[in-house]
C-alpha positions as CSV (number, residue, x, y, z in Angstrom):
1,X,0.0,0.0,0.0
2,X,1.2,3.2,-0.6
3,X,2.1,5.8,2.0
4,X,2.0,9.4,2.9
5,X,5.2,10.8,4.4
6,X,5.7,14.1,6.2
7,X,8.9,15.4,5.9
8,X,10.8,17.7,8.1
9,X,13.1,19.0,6.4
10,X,14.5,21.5,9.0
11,X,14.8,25.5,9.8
12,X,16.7,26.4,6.9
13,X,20.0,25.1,6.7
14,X,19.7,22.2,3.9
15,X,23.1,20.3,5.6
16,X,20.9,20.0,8.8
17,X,18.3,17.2,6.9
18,X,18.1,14.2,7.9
19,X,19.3,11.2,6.0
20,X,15.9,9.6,6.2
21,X,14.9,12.6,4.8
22,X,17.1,12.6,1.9
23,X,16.4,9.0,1.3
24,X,12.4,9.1,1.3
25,X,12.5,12.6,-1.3
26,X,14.2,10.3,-3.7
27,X,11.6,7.2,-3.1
28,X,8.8,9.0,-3.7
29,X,6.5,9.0,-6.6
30,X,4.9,12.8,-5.7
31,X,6.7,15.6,-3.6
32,X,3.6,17.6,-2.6
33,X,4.4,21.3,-1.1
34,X,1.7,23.8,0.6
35,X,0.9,26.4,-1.8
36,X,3.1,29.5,-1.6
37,X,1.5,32.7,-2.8
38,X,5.6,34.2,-2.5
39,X,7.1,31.8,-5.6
40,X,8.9,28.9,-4.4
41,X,7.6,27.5,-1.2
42,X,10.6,27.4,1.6
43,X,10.4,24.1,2.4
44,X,11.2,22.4,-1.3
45,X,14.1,25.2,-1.6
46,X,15.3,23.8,1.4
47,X,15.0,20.3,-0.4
48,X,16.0,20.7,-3.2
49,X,19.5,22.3,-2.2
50,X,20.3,18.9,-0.2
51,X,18.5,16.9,-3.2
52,X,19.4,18.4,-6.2
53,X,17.2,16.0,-8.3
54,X,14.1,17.4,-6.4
55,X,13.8,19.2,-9.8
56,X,12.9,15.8,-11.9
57,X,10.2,14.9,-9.2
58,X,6.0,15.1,-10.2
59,X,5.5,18.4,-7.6
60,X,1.7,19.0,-6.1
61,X,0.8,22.0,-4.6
62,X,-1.3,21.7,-1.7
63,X,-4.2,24.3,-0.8
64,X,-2.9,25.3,3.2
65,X,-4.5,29.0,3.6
66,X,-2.7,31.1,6.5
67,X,-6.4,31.8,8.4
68,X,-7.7,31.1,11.7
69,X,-11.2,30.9,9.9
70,X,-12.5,27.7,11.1
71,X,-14.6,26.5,8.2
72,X,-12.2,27.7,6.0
73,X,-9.4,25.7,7.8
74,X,-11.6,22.6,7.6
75,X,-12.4,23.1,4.4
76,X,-9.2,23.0,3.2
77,X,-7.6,20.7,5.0
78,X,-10.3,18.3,3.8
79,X,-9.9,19.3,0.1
80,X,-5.8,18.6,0.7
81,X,-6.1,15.1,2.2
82,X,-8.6,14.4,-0.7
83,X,-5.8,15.4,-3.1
84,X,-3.3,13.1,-1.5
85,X,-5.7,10.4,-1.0
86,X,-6.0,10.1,-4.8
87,X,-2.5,9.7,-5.9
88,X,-1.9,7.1,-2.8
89,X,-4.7,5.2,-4.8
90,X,-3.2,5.1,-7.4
91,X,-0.6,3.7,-5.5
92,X,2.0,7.0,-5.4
93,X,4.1,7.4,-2.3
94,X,3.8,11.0,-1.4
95,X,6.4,13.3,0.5
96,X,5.2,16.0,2.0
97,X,7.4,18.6,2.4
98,X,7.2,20.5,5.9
99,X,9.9,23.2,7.4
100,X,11.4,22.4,11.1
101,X,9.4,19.6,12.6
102,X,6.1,18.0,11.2
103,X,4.8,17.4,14.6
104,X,5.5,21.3,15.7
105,X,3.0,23.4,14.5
106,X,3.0,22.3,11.2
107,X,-0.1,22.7,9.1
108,X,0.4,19.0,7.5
109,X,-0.9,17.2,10.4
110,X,-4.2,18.0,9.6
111,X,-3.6,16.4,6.4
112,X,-1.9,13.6,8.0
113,X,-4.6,12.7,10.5
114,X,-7.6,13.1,7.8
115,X,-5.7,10.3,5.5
116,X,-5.1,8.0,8.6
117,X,-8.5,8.4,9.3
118,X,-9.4,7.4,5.7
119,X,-7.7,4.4,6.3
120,X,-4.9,4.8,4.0
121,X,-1.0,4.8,5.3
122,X,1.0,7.8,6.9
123,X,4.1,8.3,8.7
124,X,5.9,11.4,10.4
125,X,9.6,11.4,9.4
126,X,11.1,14.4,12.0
127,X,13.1,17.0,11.4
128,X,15.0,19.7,13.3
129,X,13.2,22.0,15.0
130,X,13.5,25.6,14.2
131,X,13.8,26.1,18.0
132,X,17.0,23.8,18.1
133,X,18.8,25.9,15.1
134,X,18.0,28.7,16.9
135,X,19.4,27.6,20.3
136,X,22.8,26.2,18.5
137,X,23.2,30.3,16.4
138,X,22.8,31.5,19.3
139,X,25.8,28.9,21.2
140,X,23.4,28.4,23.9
141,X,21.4,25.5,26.4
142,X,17.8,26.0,26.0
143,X,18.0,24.2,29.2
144,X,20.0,23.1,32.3
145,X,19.2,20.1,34.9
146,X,15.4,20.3,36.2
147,X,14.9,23.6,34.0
148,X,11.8,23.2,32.3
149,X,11.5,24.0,28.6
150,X,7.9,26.1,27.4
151,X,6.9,26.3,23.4
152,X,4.4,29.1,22.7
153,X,2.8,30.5,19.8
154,X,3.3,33.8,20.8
155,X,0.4,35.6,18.5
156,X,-2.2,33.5,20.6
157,X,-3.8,35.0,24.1
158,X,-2.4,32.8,26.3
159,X,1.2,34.4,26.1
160,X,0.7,36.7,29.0
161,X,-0.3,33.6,31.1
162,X,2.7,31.5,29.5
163,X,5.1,34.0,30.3
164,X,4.6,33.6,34.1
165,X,5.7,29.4,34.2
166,X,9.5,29.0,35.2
167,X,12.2,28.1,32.9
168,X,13.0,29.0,29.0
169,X,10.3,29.9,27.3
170,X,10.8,29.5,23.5
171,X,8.3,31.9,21.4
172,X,6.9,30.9,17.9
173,X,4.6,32.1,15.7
174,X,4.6,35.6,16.5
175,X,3.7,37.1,12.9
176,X,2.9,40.6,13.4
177,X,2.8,40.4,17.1
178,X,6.6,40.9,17.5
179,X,6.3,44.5,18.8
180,X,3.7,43.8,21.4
181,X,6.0,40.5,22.4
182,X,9.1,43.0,22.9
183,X,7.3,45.5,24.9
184,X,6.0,42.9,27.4
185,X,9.2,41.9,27.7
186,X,11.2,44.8,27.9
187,X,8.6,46.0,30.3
188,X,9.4,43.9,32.8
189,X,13.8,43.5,32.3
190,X,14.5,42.3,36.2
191,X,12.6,39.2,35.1
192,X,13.6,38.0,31.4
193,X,16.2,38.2,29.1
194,X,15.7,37.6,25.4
195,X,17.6,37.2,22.4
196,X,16.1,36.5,18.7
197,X,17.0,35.0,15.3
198,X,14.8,35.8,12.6
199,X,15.3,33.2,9.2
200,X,17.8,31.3,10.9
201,X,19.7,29.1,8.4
202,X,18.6,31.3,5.6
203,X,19.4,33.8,3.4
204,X,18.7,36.9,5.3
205,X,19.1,35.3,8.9
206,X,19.3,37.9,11.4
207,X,20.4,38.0,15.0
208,X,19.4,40.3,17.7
209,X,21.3,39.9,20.9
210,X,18.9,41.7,23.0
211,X,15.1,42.5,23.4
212,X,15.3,46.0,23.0
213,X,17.4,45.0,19.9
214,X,14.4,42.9,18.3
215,X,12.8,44.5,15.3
216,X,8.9,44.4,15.6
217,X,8.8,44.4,11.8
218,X,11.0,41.0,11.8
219,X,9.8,38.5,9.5
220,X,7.6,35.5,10.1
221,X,10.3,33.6,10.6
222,X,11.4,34.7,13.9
223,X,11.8,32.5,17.0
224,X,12.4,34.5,20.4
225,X,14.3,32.6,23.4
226,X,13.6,34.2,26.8
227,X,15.3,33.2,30.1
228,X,14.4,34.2,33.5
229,X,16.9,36.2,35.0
């Protein structure tokens, strides 16, 4: 039977894929790619640096709106698992191509939970996180001994609340939230220390050593490390 694999394929840097990675890109019958509205989506120029042959590969692109509409969201995740469903019929291997981790935040597990559900085959195939790459350009633990490690998506309500639990708190998803996540925490600079890499791995990576050095117009791809002090 054929199978559904989601891919990480890392934060950026394509020397930081996995083998298994590599291996399963060149296996497949059908990369498939959420569609990018920007030209080439990250993740297959990720890919394709490490796989050069990516380029021969049958490519789908896969309908993955950035929305928090609800019926739009299900709507479309239904539509993309009905896509992939048909090749696997057909009895195509699919790889899915997902940046970081596909079981961190990553919009294909909606896909791959609808197909398993449909009865057909899936597997996740991990990846580095964006979180780890970010931990390593900065030459720093994310934690120490019985230091406990937090992952928030920092453009959802709950950050104030977050922000109060002990140990590192790692900060995703802030989108255009960056400037109100750098107030908070340069608000409060007894209690937390932060440092950011925006696009790290990529071209255009950035570095800020401080929070009063973040840039609130960063780019999506930003991940913010905070410490308590």
């Amino acid at each position: 039977m054929a199978k559904l694999y989601g891919l990480g394929v890392g934060p950026g840097d394509p020397e930081l894929m996995t083998l298994k990675t590599v291996r399963l890109i060149r296996e497949s019958d059908i990369i498939a790619v959420p569609k990018s509205g920007h030209g080439v989506n990250t993740a297959y120029t990720i890919a394709r640096s490490a796989v050069p042959e990516l380029s021969d590969k049958e490519v789908i692109e896969v309908s993955m709106p950035m929305t928090r509409d609800e019926k739009e969201l299900e709507a479309s995740h239904s539509a993309a698992a009905e896509q992939i469903i048909g090749y696997l019929d057909q009895g195509k291997d699919v790889a899915f191509l997902t940046l970081g981790d596909p079981s961190i935040y990553s919009t294909y597990i909606y896909i791959h939970e609808r197909v398993l559900a449909a009865g057909r085959q899936a597997q996740l195939v991990p990846g580095i996180p964006s979180f780890c790459a970010v931990s390593a350009r900065l030459n720093q633990g994310l934690t120490e001994a019985g230091q406990p490690l937090h992952i928030i998506p920092a453009s959802y309500k709950a950050l104030e609340e977050c922000m109060e639990l002990k140990g590192t708190k790692v900060l995703m998803k802030s989108g255009k939230s960056i400037g109100q996540v750098k107030d908070m925490i340069c608000g409060q600079p007894q209690r937390w220390e932060a440092r950011m890499v925006e696009r790290c791995g990529m071209e255009g990576e950035r570095v800020f050593e401080s929070a009063d050095e973040i840039d609130p117009q960063a780019g999506y791809f930003s991940i913010i490390v905070v410490k308590d002090r």
